[in-house]
C-alpha positions as CSV (number, residue, x, y, z in Angstrom):
1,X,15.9,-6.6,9.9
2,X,15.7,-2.8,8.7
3,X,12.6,-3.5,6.8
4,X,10.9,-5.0,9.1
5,X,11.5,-2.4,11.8
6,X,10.3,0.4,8.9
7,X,7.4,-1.5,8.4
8,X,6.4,-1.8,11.8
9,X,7.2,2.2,12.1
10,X,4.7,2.6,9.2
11,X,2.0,0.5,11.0
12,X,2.4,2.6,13.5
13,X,1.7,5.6,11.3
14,X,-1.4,4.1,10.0
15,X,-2.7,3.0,13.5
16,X,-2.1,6.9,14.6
17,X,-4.7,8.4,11.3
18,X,-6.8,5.4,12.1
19,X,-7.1,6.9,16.1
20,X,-7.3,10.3,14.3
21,X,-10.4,9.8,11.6
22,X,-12.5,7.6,14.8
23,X,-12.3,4.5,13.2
24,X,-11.4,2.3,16.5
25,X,-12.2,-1.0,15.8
26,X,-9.4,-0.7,12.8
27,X,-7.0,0.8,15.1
28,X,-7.8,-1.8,17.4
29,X,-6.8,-4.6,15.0
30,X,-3.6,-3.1,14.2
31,X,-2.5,-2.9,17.2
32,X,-3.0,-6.4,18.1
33,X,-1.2,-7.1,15.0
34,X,1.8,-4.8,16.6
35,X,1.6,-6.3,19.9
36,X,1.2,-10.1,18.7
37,X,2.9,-10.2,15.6
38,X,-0.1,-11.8,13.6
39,X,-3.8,-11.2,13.8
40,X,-7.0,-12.9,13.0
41,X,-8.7,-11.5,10.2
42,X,-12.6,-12.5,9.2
43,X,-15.0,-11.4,6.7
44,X,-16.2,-8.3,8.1
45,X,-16.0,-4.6,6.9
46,X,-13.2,-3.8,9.4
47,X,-11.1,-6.7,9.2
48,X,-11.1,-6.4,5.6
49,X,-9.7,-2.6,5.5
50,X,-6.8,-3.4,8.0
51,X,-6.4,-6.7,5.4
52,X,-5.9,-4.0,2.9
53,X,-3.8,-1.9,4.9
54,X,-1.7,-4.3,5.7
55,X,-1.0,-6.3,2.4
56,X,-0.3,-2.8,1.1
57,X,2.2,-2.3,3.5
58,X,4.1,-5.4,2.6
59,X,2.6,-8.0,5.0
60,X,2.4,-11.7,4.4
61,X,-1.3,-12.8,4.6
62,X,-2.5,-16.4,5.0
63,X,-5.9,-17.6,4.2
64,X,-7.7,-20.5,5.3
65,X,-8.9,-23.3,3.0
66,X,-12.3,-22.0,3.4
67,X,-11.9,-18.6,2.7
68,X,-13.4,-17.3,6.1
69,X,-10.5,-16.7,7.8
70,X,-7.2,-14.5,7.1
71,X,-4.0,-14.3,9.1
72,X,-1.8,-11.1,8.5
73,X,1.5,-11.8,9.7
74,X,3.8,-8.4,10.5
């Protein structure tokens, strides 16, 4: 329960520099991820750096049998 709450803090964090370096469509991706608890994640340049970010913060991330689609769970 801790860990999750510290890992949602730390989201938090990241969604902040994201804001702060202009990178919106990011931010906006991980905060649908904070409001919804999961979000959609496809093959494009932005949803592959919140992927990153989010793995790296301890996420689980599910991938679709085709390899189109990712699901990041926080």
């Amino acid at each position: 329960m801790l860990e999750n709450k510290i890992r949602r803090y730390k989201i938090m964090d990241a969604h902040r520099a994201l804001i702060r370096k202009g990178l919106y469509r990011q931010a906006q991706l991980v905060m649908k991820s904070l409001a919804d608890g999961k979000v959609t994640l496809w093959l494009d340049d932005d949803s592959w750096a919140v992927e990153s970010l989010l793995e790296g913060m301890g996420c689980r991330i599910w991938y679709d049998g085709r390899g189109n689609k990712a699901v990041a769970h926080v």
